[in-house]
N, C-alpha and C positions, 0 to 999 in steps of 0.2 A: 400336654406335651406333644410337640409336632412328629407324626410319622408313627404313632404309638397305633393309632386308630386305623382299622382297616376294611370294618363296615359297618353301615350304621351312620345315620343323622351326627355330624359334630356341631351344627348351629341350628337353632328356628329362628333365630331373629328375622324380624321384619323392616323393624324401625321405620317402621308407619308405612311403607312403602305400600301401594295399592298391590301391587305385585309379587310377589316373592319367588324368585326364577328357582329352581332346583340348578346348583351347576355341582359337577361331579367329575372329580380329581382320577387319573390314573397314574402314578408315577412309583418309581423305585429302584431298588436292583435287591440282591438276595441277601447284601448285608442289611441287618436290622440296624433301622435309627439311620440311611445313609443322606448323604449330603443332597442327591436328588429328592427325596420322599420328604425331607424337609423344607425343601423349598414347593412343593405341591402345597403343604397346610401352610408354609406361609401366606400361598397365591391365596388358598380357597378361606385364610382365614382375613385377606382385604375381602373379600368378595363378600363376604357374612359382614362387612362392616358398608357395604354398599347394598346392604338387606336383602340378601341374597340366603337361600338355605344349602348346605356343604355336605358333600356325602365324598371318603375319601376310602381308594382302594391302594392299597401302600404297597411295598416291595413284599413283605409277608405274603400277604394275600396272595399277590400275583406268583410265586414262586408254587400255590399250591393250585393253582390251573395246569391241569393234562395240556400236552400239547395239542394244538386245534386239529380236530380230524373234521374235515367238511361229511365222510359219511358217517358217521358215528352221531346216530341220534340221541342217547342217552346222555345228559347234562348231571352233572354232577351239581352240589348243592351251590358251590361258590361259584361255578359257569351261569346257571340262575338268577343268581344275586346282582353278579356284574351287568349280565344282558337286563335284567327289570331294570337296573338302574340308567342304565345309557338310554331303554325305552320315555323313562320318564323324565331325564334329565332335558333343561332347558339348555345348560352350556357345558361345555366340557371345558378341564384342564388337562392338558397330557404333557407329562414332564419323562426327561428319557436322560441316560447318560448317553455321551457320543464315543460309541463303542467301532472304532475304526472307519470313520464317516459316516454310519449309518445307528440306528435304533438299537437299541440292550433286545434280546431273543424275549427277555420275559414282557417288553413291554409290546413287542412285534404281536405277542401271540396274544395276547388281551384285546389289540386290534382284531388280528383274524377274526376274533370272536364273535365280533358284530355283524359278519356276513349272515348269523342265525336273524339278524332281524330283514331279512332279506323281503319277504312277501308281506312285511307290515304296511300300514296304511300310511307311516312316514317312513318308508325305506331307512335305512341305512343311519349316515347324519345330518340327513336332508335338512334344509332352515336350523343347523343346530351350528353354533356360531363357537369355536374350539381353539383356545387359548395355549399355542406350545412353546411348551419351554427345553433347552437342551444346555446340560451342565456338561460341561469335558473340559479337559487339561488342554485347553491350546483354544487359538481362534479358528484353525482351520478348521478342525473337527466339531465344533459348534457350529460355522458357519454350514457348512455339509450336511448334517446330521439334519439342520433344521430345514433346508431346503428337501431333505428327503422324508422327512413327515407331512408338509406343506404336500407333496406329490400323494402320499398317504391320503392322507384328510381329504383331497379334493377325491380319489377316486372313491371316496366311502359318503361323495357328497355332500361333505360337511362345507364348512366357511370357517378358514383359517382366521382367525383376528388379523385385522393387518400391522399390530404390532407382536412381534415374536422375539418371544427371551432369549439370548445367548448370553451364559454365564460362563467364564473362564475360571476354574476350579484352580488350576494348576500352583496361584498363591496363598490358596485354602479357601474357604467359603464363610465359617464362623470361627471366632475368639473360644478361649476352655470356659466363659461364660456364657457358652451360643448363641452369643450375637454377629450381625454378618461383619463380615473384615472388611467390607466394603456398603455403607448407606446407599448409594445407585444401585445395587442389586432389589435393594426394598422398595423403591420408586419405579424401576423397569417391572416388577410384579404387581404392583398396587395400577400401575398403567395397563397390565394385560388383563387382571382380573375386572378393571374398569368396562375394559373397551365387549368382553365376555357378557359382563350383566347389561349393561346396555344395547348390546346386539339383541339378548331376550328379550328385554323389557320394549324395543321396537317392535321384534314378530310379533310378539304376544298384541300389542297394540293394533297390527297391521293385521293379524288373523281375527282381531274380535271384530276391527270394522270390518272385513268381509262378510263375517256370518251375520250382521246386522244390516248390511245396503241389500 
């Protein structure tokens, strides 16, 4: 069930893939089961069928991270879990609602968070290739919301995908049988999670020929 999961491996698959990137979901808000957090396991559940392995942080989760303190060294156990994971993740997905043109506070601060990986040997989200998606009730606020993650992700070094989701919520997202109200919403996902794993499956290829020439 989509948005249930909050940490913890949701796929191994491989499907034979020599590869198998780790891509790892952030998305939600504080209602449980919401219309964003379900479209993060949709994204990361194409991405497992492009043999990809899924590790998803949902709205739960995020609602139980402290606000980010830069001096405050003590990490709590789920601060931990999210920074190992963004360490080892090859792609990210980050899904947000558009909360007045900009990012929901719980997914802002999930961000903050990765400043910890500051003096790693891959900074930040250097070569990590980050799939966003932004659901809100209107085009503006999608349209907004997503250029201001784009501004996010680059200063954290990452690589926006250059395809990025905007969903318009505003005539519902799924049927009382939760499927989406709209088939292009599941082809605009299946196209970002695409463009995510194969951003890995290039670095990954371009960083094993260097350590080899």
């Amino acid at each position: 069930m989509h948005g249930t999961i909050t940490m913890g491996l949701r796929s191994d698959r491989t499907d034979g893939a020599a590869f198998s990137p780790l891509i790892v979901g952030i998305g939600g808000t504080s209602r449980p089961a919401s219309g964003t957090e379900r479209i993060v396991g949709l994204t990361l559940d194409a991405a497992a069928r492009e043999g990809a392995r899924i590790q998803m942080f949902g709205g739960e989760f995020l609602m139980r991270l402290p606000l980010y303190a830069p001096d405050q060294r003590q990490r709590t156990p789920e601060e931990r879990a999210l920074i190992q994971a963004v360490r080892q993740a090859d792609g990210l997905v980050i899904a947000t609602p558009g909360y007045h043109g900009g990012m929901s506070g719980v997914v802002k601060n999930a961000l903050d968070l990765i400043e910890d990986t500051a003096a790693d040997e891959r900074a930040y989200l250097d070569g990590v290739a980050v799939g966003l998606i932004v659901v809100a009730a209107g085009w503006q606020a999608a349209g907004t919301t997503l250029t201001s993650m784009r501004s996010t992700v680059h200063a954290l070094r990452g690589w926006p995908t250059p395809f990025g989701a905007a969903i318009n919520s505003s005539g519902g997202l799924f049927t009382n049988e939760g499927r989406l109200v709209d088939p292009s919403i599941q082809s605009a996902l299946d196209t970002l999670a695409n463009q995510v794993v194969d951003f890995a499956r290039w670095r990954n290829t371009y960083a094993q020929a260097r350590r080899s020439s």
